[in-house]
C-alpha positions in Angstrom: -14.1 11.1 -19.6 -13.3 14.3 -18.0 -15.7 13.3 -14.8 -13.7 9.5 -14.6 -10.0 12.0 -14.9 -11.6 14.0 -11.6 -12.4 11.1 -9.8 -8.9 9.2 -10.6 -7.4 12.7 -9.2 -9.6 12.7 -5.8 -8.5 9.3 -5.4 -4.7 10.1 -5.1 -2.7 8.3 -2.3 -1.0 10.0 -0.4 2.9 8.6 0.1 5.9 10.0 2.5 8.4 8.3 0.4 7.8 6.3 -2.4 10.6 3.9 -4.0 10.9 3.2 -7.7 13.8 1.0 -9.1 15.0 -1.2 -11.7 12.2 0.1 -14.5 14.7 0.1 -17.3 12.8 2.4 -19.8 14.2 1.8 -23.1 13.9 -2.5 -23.1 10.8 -4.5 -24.5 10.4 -6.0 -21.0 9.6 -2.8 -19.0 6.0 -2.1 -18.5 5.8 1.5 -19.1 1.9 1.4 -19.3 1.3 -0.1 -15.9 4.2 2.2 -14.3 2.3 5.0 -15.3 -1.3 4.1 -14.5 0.0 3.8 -10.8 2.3 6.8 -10.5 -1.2 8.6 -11.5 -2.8 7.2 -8.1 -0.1 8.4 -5.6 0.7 11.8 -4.4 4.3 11.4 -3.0 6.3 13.8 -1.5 9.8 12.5 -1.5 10.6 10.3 -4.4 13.7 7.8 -4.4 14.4 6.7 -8.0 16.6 3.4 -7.1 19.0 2.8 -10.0 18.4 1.7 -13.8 15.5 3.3 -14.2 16.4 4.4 -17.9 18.8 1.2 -19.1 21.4 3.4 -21.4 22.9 -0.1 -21.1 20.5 -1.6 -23.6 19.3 1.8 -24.9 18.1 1.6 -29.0 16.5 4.6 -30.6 14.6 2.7 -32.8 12.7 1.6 -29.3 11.3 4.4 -27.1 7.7 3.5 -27.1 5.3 6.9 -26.6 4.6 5.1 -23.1 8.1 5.4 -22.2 8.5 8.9 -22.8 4.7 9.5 -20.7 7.0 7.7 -17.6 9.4 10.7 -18.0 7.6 13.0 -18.8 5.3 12.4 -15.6 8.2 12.5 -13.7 9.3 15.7 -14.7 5.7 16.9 -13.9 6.3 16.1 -10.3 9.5 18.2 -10.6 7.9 20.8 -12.1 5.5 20.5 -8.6 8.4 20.4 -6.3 8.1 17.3 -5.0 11.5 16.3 -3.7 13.5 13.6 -6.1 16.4 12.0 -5.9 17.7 10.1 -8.8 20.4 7.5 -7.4 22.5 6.1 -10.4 22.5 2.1 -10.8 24.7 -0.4 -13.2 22.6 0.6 -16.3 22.4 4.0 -16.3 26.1 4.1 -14.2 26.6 7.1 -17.1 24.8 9.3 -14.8 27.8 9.0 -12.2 29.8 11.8 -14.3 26.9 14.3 -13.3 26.6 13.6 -9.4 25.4 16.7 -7.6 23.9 17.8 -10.5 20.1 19.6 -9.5 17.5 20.2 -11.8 14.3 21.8 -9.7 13.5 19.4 -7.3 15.8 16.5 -8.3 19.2 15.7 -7.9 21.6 13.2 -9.2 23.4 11.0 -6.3 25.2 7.4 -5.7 23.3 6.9 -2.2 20.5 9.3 -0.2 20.4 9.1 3.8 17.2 10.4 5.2 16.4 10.5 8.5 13.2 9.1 9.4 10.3 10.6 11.9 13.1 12.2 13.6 15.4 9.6 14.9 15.7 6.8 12.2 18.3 7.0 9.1 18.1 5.7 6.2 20.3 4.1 3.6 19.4 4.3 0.2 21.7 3.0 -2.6 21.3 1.1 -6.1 23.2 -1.9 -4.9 25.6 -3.5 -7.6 28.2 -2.4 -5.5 27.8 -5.5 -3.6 27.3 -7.4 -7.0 30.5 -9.9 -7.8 29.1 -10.2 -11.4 29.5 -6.2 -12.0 33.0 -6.0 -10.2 35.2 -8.4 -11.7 33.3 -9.3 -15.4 31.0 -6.2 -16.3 31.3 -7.5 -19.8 29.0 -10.4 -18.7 26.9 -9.0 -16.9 25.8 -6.5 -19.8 25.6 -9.7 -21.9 23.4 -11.2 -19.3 21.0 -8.0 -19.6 20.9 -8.1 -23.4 20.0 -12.2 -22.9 17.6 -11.3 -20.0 16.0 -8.9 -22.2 15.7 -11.1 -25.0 14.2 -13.9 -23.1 11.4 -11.4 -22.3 9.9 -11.2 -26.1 10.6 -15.0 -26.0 8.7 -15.2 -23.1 5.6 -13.2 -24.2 5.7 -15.0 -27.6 5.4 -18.6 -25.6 2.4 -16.5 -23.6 0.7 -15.7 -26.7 0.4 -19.2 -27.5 -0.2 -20.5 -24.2 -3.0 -18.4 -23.6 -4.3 -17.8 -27.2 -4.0 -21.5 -28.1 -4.2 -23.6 -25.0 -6.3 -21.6 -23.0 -3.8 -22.4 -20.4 -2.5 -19.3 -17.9 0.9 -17.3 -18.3 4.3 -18.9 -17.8 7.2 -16.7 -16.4 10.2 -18.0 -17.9 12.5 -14.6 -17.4 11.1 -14.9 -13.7 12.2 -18.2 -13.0 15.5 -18.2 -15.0 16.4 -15.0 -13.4 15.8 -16.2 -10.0 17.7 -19.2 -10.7 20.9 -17.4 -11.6 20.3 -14.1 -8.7 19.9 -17.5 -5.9 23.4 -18.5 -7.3 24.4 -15.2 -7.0 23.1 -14.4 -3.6 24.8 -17.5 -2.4 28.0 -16.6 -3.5 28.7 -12.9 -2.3 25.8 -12.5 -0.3 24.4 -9.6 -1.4 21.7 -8.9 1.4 24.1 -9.6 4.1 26.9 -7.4 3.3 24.5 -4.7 2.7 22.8 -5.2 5.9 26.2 -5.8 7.9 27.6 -1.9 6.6 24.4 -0.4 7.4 25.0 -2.0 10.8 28.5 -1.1 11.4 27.2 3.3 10.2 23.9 2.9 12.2 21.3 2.5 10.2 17.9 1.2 11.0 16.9 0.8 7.4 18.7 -0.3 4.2 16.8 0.1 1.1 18.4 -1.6 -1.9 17.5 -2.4 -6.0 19.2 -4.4 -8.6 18.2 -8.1 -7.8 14.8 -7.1 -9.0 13.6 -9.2 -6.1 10.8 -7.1 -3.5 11.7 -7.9 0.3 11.2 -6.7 3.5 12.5 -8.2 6.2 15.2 -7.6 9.6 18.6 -8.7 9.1 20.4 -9.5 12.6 24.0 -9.9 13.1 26.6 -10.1 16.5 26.7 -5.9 16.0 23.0 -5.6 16.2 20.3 -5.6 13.4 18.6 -3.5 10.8 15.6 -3.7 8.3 16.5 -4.5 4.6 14.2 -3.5 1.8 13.8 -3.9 -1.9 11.8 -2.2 -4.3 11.5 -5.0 -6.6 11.5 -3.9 -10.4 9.0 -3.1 -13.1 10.0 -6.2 -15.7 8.7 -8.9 -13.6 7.2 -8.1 -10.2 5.3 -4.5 -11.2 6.5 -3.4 -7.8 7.4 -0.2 -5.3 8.4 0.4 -2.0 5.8 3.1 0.0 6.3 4.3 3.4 3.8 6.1 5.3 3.6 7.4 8.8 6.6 5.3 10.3 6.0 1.8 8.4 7.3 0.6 5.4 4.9 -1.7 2.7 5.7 -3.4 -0.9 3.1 -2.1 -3.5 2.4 -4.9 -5.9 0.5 -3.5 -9.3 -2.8 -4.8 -9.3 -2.5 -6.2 -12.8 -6.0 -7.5 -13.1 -7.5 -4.2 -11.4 -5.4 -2.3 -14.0 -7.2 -4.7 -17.4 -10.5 -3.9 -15.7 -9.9 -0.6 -15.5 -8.7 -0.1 -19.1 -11.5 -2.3 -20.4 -14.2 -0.3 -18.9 -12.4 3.2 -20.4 -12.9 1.3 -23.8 -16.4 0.7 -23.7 -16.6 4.2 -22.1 -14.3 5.1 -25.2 -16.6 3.2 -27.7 -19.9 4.6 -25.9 -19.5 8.2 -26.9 -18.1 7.3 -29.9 -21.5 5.6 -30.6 -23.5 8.7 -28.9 -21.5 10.4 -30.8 -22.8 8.8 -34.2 -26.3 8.6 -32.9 -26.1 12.5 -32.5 -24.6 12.8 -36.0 -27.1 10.9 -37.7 -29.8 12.6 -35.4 -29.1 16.1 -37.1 -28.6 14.7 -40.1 -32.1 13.5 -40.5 -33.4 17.1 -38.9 -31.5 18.3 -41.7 -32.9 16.5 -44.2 -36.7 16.9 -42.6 -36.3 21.0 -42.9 -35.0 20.7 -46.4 -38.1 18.6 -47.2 -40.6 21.1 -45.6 -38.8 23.8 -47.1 -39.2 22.2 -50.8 -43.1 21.9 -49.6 -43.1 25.6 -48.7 -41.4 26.4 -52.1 -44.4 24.6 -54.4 
């Protein structure tokens, strides 16, 4: 175990900036366990933490699953290293916005982060339900919408459980596709992209990098002013996904799911191996036990 823990460790990427939004720690849909088997294979050195990354909007002390406090806890390690965070406040953990500007070693609570880029590229880093029609004018459903979103998760690994355990048929994505369905209405109505993209325009931006649709893009975004590149993260409920950049480009990181059973399928057996060696030893010098009491009752007559 401890030689597979120094190989993991020598096989750190290495990340400029690496982009992590819409996690929602606290809700059955977040997978915590997958978030941190990949934050233990990168080495960033600037971390953006996109909005709702613990959801105080759906918060229940009866659920805070050990994996969930492992997230933070990791987290806080990379503080503790002084790698440079920034914690930008979304809709469901909007509490936050009372402490902007607070610092706590190397992170610090904001609304919005610019960064300049290799020297002469900016930017723009912000939650992004701002732009969101739903959380202006009727917050009160779009809580409600979270609380049903989250619901429809355990519905949706129930209907899993039999799909696969019964039919032997693969997953189906129900949250996914109901979600999309009502974020495409969305989109269509206030435009969320486009309004983002057409500010970062008008300040100058070459790069806006957004969360909150849960919905991993990158693509350019022209208008009559000129054009910029939008970006989102994506979330870790559905799409298990992060934004990386590394020497001047930009890339989506989707979790290798399958990679990740392997993985923790081989560290069972592994597990269950030196348990067994383990045994095998034990009953080993048991039986030289018993051999040098019997020579020693031999001796004795």
């Amino acid at each position: 175990m401890e030689q597979a823990q120094k190989i993991e460790q020598a096989q750190k990427r290495k990340v400029d900036i690496l982009v992590l939004s819409d996690i929602h720690l606290g809700t059955f849909g977040c997978h915590a366990k997958e978030l941190l088997y990949y934050l233990k294979s990168v080495k960033p050195q600037t971390v953006i933490l996109n909005g709702d990354i613990i959801d105080i909007w759906n918060f229940n002390k009866r659920y805070w699953p050990k994996s969930h406090m492992k997230v933070v806890k990791h987290l806080m390690g990379w503080m503790g290293k002084g790698i440079k965070m920034y914690y930008i406040t979304g809709n469901h953990d909007e509490m936050l916005r009372r402490f902007v500007g607070f610092e706590m070693g190397g992170m610090q609570i904001v609304n919005k982060v610019i960064l300049e880029l290799d020297g002469n590229k900016k930017a723009w880093f912000f939650h992004g339900d701002v732009f969101d029609v739903t959380m202006q004018y009727s917050k009160w459903l779009a809580k409600l919408g979270g609380f049903g979103y989250d619901l429809l998760i355990l519905i949706n690994r129930f209907v899993n459980f039999i799909s696969e355990k019964v039919f032997n048929k693969g997953k189906i994505s129900l949250s996914k596709n109901v979600k999309n369905g009502v974020k495409s209405a969305v989109k269509f109505i206030n435009k969320f992209e486009e309004v983002a993209a057409e500010i970062g325009i008008n300040n100058g931006y070459d790069y806006v990098v957004c969360g909150h649709i849960h919905h991993p893009e990158i693509r350019e975004i022209s208008n009559a002013k000129g054009s910029i590149v939008y970006l989102n993260s994506g979330d870790w409920i559905e799409n298990l996904t992060a934004l990386e950049y590394n020497s001047g480009e930009w890339k989506i990181h989707h979790f290798d799911v399958e990679g990740y059973k392997n993985a923790k399928k081989l560290e069972k057996e592994e597990e269950e191996l030196n348990n067994n060696q383990l045994f095998d030893n034990l009953v080993q010098e048991f039986n030289v036990l018993k051999s040098d009491e019997k020579s020693d009752e031999k001796s004795e007559k």
